[in-house]
C-alpha positions in Angstrom: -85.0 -88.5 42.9 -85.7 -88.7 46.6 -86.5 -85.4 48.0 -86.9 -86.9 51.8 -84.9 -85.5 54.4 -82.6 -87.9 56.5 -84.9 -87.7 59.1 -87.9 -88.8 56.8 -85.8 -91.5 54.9 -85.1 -93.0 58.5 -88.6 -92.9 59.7 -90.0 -93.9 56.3 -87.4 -97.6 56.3 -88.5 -98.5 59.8 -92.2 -97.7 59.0 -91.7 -99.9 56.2 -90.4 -102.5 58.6 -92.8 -102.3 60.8 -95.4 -103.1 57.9 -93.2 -106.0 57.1 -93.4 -107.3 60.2 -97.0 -106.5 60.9 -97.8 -108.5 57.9 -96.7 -111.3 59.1 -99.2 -114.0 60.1 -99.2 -115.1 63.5 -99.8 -118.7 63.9 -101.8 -120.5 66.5 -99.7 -122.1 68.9 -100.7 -125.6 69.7 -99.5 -128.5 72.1 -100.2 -132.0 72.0 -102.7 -131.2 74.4 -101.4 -133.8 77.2 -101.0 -131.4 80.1 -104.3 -132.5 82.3 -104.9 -135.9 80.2 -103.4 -138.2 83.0 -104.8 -138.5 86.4 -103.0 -139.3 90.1 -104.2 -142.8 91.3 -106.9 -144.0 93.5 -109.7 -141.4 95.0 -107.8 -138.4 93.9 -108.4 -137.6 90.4 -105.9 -134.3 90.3 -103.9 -133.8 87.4 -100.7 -135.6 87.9 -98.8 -133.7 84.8 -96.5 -136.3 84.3 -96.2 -135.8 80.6 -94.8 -132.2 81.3 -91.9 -130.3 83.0 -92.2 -130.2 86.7 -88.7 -130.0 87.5 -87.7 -127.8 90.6 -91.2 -128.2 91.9 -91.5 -130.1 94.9 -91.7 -133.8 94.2 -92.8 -136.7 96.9 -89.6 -138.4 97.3 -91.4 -141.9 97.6 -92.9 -142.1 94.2 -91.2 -139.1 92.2 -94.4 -137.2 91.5 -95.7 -134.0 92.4 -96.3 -133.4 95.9 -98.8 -131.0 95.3 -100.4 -130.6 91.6 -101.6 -126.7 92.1 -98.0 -126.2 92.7 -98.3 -126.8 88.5 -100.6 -124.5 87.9 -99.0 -121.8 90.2 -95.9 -122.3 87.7 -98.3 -122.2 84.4 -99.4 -118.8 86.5 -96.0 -116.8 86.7 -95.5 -118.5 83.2 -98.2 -116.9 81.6 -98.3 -113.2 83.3 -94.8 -112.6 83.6 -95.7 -111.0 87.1 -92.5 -111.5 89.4 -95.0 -111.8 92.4 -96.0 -114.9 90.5 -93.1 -116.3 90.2 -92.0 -116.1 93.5 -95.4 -117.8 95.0 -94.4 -120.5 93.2 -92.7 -123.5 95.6 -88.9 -124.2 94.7 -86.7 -126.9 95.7 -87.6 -130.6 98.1 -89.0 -129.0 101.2 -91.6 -126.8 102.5 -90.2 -124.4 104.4 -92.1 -120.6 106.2 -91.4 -118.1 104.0 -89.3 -115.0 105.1 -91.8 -112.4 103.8 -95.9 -112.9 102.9 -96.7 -113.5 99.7 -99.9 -113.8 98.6 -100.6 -112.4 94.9 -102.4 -114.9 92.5 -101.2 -118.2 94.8 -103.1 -120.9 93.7 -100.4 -123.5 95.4 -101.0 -125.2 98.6 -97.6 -125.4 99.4 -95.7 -123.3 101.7 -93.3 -121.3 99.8 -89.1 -122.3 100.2 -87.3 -119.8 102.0 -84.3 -118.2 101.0 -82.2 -120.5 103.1 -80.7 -123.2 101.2 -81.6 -126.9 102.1 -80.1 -128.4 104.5 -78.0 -132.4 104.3 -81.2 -134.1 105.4 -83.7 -132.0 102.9 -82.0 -134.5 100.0 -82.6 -137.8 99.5 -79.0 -138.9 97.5 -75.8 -139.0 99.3 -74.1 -136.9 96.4 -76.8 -134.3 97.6 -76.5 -134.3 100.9 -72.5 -133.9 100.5 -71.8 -132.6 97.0 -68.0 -133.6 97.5 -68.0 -136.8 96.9 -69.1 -135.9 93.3 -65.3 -134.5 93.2 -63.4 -137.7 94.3 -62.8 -140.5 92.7 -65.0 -143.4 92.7 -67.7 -141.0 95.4 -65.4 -141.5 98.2 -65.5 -138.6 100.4 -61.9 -137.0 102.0 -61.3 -137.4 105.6 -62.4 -134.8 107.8 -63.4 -133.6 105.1 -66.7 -131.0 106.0 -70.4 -131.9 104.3 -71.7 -129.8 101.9 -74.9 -130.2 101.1 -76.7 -129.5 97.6 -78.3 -126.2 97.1 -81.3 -125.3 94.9 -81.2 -124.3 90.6 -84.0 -121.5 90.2 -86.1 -121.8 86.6 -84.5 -120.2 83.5 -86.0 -116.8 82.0 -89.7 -118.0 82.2 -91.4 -114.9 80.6 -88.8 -114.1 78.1 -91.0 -115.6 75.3 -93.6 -112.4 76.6 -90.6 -110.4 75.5 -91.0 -108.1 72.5 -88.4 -107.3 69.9 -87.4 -104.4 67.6 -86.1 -106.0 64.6 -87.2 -109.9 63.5 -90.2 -112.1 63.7 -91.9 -111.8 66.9 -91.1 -114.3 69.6 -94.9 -115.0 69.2 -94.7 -115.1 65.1 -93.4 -118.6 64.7 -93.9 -121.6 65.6 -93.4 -125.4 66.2 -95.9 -128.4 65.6 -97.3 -130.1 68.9 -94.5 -132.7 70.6 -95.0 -136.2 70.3 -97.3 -138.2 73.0 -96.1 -140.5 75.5 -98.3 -143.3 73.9 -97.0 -142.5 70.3 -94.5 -144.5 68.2 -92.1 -141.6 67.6 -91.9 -140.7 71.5 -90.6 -144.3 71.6 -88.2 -144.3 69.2 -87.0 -140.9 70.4 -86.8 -142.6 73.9 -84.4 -145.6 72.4 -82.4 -143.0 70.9 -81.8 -141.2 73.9 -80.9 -144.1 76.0 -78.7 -145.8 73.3 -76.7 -142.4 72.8 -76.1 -142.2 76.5 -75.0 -145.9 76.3 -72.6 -144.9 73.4 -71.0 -141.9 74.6 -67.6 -143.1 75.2 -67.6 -144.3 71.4 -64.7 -142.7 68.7 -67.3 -141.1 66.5 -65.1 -142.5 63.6 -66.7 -145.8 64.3 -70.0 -144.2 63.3 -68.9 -144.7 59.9 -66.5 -147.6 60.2 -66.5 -150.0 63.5 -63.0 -150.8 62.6 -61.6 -147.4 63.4 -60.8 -145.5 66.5 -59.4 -148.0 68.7 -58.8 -144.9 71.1 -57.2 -145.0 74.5 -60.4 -144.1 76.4 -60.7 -147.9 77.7 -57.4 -147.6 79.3 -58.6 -144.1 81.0 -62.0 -145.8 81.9 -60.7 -146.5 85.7 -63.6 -149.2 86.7 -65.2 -151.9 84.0 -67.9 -149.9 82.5 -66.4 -149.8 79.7 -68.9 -149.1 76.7 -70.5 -152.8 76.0 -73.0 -151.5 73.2 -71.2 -150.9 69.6 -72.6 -149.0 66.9 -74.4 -151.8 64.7 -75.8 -153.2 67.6 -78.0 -150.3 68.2 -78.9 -149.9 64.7 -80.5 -153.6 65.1 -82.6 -152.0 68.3 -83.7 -149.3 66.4 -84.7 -151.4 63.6 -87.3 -153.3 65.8 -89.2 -150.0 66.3 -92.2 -149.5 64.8 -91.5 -145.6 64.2 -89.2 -146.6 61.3 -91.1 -148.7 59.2 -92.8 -147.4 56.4 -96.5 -147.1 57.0 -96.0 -147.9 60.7 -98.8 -145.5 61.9 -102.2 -142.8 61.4 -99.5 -139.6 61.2 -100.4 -135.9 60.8 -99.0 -134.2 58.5 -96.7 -132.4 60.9 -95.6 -136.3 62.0 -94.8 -137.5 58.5 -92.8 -134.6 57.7 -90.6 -135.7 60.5 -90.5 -139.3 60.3 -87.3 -141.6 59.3 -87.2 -144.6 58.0 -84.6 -147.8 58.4 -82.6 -146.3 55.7 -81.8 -143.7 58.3 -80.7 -146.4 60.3 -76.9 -147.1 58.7 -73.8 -146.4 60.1 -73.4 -143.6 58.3 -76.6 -141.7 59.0 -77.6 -143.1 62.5 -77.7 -140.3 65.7 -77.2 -137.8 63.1 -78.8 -134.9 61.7 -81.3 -135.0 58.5 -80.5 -132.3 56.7 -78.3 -131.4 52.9 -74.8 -132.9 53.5 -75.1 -133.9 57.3 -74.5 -137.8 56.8 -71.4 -136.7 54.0 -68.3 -137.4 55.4 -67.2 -137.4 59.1 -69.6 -137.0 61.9 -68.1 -134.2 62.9 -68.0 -130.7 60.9 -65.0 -129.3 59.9 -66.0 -126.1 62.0 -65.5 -127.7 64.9 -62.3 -129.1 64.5 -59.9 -126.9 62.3 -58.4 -123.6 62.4 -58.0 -120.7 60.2 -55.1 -118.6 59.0 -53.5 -116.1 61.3 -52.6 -112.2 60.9 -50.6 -111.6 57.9 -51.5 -115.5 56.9 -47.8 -116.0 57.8 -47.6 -116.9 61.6 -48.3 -120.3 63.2 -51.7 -120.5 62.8 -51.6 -121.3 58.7 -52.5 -124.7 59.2 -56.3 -125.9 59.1 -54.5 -129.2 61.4 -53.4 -127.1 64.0 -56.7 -126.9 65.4 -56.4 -123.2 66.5 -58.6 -119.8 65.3 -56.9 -116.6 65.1 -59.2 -113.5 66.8 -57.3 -110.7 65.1 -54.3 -111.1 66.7 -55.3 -113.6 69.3 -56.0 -116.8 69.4 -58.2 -120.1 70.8 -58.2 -123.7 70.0 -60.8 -126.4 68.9 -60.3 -128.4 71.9 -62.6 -129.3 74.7 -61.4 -130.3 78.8 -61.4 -134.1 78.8 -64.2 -134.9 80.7 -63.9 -138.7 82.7 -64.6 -141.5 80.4 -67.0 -144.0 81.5 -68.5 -142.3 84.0 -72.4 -141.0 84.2 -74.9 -139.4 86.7 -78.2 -140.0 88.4 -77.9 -143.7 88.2 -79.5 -144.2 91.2 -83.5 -143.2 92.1 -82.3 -140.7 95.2 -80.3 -138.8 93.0 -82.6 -138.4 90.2 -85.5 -137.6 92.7 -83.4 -135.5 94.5 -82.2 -133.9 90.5 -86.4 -133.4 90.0 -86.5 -131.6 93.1 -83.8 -128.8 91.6 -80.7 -130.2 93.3 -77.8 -127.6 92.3 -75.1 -130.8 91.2 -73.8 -128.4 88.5 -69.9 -128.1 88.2 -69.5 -131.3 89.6 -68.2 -133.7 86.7 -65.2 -134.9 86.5 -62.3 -134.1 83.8 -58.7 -135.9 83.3 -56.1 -133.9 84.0 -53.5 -135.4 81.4 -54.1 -134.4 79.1 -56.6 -131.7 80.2 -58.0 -130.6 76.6 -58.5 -132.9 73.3 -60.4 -132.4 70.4 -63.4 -133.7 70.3 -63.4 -137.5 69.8 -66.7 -139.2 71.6 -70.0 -137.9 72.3 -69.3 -137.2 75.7 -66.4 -134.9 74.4 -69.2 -133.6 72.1 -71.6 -133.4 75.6 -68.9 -131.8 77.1 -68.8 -128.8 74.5 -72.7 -127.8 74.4 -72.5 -128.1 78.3 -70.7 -125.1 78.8 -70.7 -123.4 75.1 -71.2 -119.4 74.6 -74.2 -120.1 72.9 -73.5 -118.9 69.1 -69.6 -119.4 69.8 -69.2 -122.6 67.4 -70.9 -120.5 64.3 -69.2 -117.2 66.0 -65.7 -119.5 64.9 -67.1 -121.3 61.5 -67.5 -117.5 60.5 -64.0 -116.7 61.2 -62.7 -120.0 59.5 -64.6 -119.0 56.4 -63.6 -115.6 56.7 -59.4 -116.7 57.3 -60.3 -119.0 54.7 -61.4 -116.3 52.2 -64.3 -118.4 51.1 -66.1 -117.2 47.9 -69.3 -114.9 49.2 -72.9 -115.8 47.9 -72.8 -114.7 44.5 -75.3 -112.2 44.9 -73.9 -109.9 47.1 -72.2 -106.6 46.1 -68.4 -105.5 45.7 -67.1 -109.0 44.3 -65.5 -107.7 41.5 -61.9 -106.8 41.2 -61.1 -103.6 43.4 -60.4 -102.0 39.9 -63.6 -102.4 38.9 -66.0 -102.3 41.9 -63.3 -99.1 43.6 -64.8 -100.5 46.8 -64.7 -104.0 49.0 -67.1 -105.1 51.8 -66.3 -104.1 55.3 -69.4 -102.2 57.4 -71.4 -103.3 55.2 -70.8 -106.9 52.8 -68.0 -107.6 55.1 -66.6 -109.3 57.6 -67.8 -106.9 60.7 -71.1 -107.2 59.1 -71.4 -110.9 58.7 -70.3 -111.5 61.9 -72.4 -108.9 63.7 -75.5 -110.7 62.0 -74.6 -114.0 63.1 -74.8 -113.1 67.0 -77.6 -110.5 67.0 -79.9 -113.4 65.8 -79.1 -115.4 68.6 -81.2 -113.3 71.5 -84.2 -113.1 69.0 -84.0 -117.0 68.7 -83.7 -117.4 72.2 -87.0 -115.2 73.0 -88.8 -117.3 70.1 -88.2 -120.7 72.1 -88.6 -120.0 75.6 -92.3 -118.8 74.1 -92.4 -122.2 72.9 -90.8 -124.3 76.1 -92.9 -122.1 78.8 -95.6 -121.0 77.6 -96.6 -123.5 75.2 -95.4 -126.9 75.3 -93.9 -127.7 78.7 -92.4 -131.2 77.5 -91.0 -133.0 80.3 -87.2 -133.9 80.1 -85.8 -137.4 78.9 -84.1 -137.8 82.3 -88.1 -137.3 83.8 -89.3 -140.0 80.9 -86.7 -142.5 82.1 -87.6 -141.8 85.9 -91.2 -142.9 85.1 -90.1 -145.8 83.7 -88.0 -146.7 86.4 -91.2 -146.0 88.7 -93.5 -148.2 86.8 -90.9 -151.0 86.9 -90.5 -150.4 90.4 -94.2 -150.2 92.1 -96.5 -152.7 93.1 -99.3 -150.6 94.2 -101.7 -151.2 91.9 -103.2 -147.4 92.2 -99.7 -146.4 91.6 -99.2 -148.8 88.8 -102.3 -147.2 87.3 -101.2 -143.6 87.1 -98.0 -144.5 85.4 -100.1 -146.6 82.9 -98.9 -144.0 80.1 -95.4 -145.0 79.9 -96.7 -149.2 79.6 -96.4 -148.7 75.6 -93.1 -147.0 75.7 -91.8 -149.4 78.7 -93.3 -152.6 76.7 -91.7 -151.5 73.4 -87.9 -151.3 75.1 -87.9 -153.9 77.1 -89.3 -156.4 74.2 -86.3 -154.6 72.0 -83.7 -155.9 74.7 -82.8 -152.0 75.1 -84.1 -151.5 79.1 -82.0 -155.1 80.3 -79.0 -153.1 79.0 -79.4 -149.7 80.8 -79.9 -152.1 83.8 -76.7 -153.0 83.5 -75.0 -150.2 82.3 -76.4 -148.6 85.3 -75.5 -151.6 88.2 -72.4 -151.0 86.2 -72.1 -147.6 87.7 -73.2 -147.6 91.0 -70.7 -150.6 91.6 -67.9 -148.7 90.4 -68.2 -145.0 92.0 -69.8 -146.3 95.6 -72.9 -145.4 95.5 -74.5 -147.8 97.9 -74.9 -145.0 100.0 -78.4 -144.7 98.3 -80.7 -148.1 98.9 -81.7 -148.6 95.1 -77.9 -148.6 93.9 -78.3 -152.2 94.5 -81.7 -152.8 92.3 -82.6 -152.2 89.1 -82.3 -149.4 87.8 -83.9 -148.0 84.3 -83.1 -144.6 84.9 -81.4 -142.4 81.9 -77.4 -142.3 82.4 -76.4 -138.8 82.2 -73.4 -137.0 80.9 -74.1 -134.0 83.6 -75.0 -134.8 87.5 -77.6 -131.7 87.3 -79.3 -133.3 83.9 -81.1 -131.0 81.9 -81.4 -127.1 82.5 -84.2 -125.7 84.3 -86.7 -125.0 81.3 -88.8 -127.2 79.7 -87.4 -129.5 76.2 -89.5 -128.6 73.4 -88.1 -126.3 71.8 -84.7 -126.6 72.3 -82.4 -123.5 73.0 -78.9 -124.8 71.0 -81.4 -125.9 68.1 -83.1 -122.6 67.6 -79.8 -120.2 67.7 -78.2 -123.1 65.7 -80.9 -122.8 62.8 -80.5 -118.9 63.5 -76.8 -118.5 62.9 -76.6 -120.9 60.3 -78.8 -119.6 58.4 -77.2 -116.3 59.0 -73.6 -117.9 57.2 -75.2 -119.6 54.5 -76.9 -116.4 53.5 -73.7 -114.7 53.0 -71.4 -117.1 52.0 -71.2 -119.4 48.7 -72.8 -122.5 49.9 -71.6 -124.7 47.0 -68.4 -124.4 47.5 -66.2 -127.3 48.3 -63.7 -127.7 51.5 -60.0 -128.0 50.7 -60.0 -130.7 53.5 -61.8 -133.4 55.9 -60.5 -134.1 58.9 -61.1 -136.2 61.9 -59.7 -136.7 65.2 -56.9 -139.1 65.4 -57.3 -142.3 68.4 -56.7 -140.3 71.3 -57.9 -137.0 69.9 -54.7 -135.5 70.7 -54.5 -134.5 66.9 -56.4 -134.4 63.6 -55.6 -136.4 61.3 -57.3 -136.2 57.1 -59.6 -138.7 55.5 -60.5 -139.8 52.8 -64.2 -138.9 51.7 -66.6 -139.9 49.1 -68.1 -136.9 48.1 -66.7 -133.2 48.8 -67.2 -131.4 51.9 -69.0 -128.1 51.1 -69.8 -124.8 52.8 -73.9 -125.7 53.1 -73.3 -129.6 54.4 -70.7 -128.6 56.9 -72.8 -125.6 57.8 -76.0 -128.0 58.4 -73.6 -130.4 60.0 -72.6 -128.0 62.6 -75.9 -127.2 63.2 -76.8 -130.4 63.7 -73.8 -131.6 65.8 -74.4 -128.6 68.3 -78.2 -129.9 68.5 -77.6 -133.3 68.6 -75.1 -132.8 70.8 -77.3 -132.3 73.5 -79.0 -135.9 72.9 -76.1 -137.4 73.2 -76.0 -135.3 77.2 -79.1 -136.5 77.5 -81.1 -133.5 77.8 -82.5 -133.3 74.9 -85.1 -135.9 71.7 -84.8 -135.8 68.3 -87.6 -133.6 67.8 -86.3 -131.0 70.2 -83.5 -130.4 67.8 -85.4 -130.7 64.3 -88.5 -128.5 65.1 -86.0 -125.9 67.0 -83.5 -125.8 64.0 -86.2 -124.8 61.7 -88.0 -122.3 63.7 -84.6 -120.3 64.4 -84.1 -120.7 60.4 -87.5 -118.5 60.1 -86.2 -115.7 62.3 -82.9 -115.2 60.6 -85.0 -114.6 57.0 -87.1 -112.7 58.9 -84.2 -110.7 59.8 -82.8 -110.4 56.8 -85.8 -109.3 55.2 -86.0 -106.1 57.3 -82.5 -105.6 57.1 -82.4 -105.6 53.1 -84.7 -102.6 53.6 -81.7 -100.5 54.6 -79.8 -100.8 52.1 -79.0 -99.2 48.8 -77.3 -101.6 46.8 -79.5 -104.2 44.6 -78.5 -107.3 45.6 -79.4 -110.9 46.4 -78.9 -113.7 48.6 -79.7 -116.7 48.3 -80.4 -119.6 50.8 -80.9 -123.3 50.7 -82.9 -123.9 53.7 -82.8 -127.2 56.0 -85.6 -129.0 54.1 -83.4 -129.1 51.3 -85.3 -126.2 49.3 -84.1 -122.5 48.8 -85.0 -119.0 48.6 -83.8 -115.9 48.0 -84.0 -112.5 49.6 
């Protein structure tokens, strides 16, 4: 019998927490160790810190490199003390500019600092910078009389959050990811022809991922110019088969390497762009949690149909649809705009959408882009819970109060019920978050795949040979494409594009251009890509549902978007949809979803979804500590193992 107060049993649960936690082993953090390998050209041997993220830093708009490399390190500075002084020495945006008020704390940058007046027309390089409204019009033509409005500047994201600490969970310090792949490596190359072939596929019906016969959708008739896609499905499977990354025995891995690696049976219709984990290549590309709905109060009203598409919050309700973003049409095709992108040009908000029909389901990867562009975060697990909830799908066996109500005299509801489960799945979400920007900031600092494709564009572009030498470390990665026939068709996917929406404004619209296509004319956030922030919570929330819910147990349907995606149609599949694939699946669409933007490699999302996967049994671990039932869950984990708590 416990003869502990309240008060003692309270203290004594989250002292036993804290030993939990305590006992956990911190790892050592380590990076590929490419930050101050590579060297600016001729007599200058500075860092030039081209394999990391410099984005919002100033950049010289003539070669796309840092202006200033101690500008770097004044950014690893802030990074690394969390001091707000640091952070606001550091220079911001494509000019140098007096500062309004002296700061001098810890400067190591040479720079003058921006001031807090946005950049004026001629600071930016790009006409779409100088006068973000032609972004809005069709085919970039500006409105009569219409006034100029220039560009202003995107600050960094929540630098020194991974210096955060936490009250419940691992500590953003307690986990980990392996070091990124190297610009000279095999696997940075294939991840590169991934990238670029997504962003060449994105106006694709994912239904011809598993059948190029299917999907003849209307978006060629709503593509308004002739870059229409001219890459199909099998066609980049043959690309990626030339890659060395994908033959067995290719290369000298570590084991961190090999435990990643795919091979060209990944490479099928079926499996290709997808994720790699339990049930992710079954079925559909899409998961079933993005598309359907769930059952409505009383299970009576108009939401009783999984094919309507719509999810019932209590008594309200959304839909599965996204806002039809332009077909065809891509950013930062031309070297202005992506120099002008590098130098934290604010183009956010400026994409275009079709306006009949304004929302569809989610029918191409650019839909799919569309979705993790502008996403709650944890909303797309937030809605698989409630699915699976409306759904009444069996709980993990192990969990308390599944008996008949005249047996058990109690059912699940603050606790082993739906409040509960779907309180868990959000609260993981900030914890993940934390976890990862310790990994982007203060560890990794991976440049971007739009900053990757801008080097590659340089080094195709220069003829200085001191210039030529310091972008010598994207010659293996540059080599391998262009010998693969990949870089002569993001050439002309790109002419392509800066024929159709008038962009001769900028000079190198009319040469070529080998720069990434992008599904968003600001690129990628302002954070570093490795780890990935959708990957992290997505491994974190997941894990979260498969914890609580019966993972074997098998979908009463598969859908898929019918040709225009103005409906959902069912299909047939081979083997049954269940609870753990179409969990992983969303996991991996939300992840992979963000490759297919362009803001994002492979690895980002694969590393990512298994370090948010440790904080959510970390979680659960303390939190089985407050309870008083005996009871079990049990998880099967990404790697295609399980565990129980």
């Amino acid at each position: 019998m416990n003869n502990q107060t309240r008060r003692q049993q309270a203290r004594t649960t989250r002292d036993n927490a804290t030993d939990l936690a305590v006992s956990r082993h911190h790892p050592r953090h380590l990076n590929n160790g490419e930050e101050c390998r590579y060297r600016q050209g001729g007599d200058n041997k500075e860092c030039s810190y081209i394999a990391n993220f410099t984005k919002g830093l100033p950049h010289d708009p003539k070669t796309g490199l840092l202006l200033n490399p101690p500008d770097y390190r004044q950014f690893v500075l802030g990074i690394q003390s969390g001091d707000t002084y640091d952070f606001i020495a550091t220079p911001l945006g494509p000019v140098a500019k007096p500062v309004t008020k002296p700061v001098t704390k810890g400067c190591l940058s040479k720079s003058k600092i921006t001031c807090d007046t946005p950049p004026a027309s001629e600071c930016w390089e790009s006409h779409a910078a100088q006068d973000t409204n032609v972004l809005k019009n069709p085919h970039g033509k500006k409105k009569p009389k219409e006034k100029a409005k220039p560009a202003g500047v995107r600050a960094w994201e929540s630098q020194a959050a991974g210096l955060l600490l936490d009250l419940e969970g691992p500590d953003a310090q307690a986990v980990t990811m392996p070091p990124a792949p190297t610009l000279k490596s095999d696997e940075l190359t294939a991840e590169m022809a991934e990238v670029y072939l997504m962003a060449l596929l994105r106006d694709t019906h994912f239904s011809q991922f598993r059948d190029p016969g299917l999907g003849k959708q209307l978006n060629a008739d709503l593509c308004d110019c002739d870059c229409k896609p001219k890459v199909k499905v099998n066609k980049a499977i043959d690309i990626l088969k030339k890659l060395d990354w994908f033959k067995s025995n290719c290369c000298d891995l570590k084991d961190y390497e090999q435990a990643r690696q795919r091979s060209i049976d990944d490479l099928t219709l079926q499996t290709v762009f997808r994720g790699v984990s339990p049930g992710d290549n079954v079925g559909p590309y899409l998961s079933q949690f993005l598309l359907v709905g769930n059952t409505g109060i009383n299970g009576c009203d108009a939401l009783n149909e999984a094919s309507d598409g719509k999810i019932a919050y209590g008594a309200l309700q959304t839909g599965q649809q996204v806002r039809f973003a332009k077909p065809c049409l891509d950013y930062m095709t031309t070297y202005e705009a992506w120099v002008d992108v590098q130098n934290g040009a604010d183009m956010g908000g400026l994409e275009q959408y079709i306006n009949n029909p304004t929302h569809r389901f989610i029918t191409t990867p650019r839909d799919l882009a569309t979705y993790v562009h502008y996403d709650a975060l944890y909303e797309a697990y937030l809605n698989a819970c409630l699915i699976l909830l409306g759904m009444k799908a069996p709980l993990d066996p192990g969990i308390p109060f599944l008996a008949p109500d005249v047996r058990d005299k109690q059912q699940g509801f603050a606790s082993f019920g739906g409040p509960h489960i779907l309180t868990l799945v959000t609260e993981v979400a900030t914890r993940a978050l934390k976890a990862v920007r310790h990994q982007k900031f203060n560890i990794h600092r991976r440049l971007r795949p739009e900053a990757l494709a801008g080097l590659i564009d340089r080094y195709n572009s220069v003829t200085d040979s001191d210039a030529k030498a310091e972008l010598e470390p994207v010659k293996c990665i540059n080599d391998t494409l262009q010998a693969a026939g990949l870089l002569d068709l993001v050439v002309k996917h790109n002419a392509c594009q800066n024929e159709a929406y008038d962009r001769a404004h900028d000079a190198s619209a009319t040469s070529d251009r080998y720069l990434l296509p992008m599904a968003f004319p600001e690129g990628s956030p302002m954070h570093p890509s490795y780890g990935a922030g959708h990957a992290t919570v997505a491994g974190a929330c997941i894990t979260m549902l498969k914890a609580f819910f019966d993972t074997g147990w098998e979908l009463p349907f598969a859908f898929e978007p019918n040709a225009d995606g103005s409906a959902l149609v069912a299909v047939n599949v081979d083997n049954p949809l269940t609870v753990e694939g179409e969990l992983n699946k969303i996991a991996a669409n939300i992840s992979v979803g963000r490759d297919w933007a362009g803001v994002h490699y492979f690895t980002d999302y694969l590393e990512s979804l298994r370090m948010g996967e440790q904080i959510a049994i970390g979680i659960l671990e303390e939190q089985k500590l407050c309870y008083n039932e005996n009871f079990t869950m049990t998880i099967p984990l990404f790697d295609g193992t399980t565990i129980r708590i």
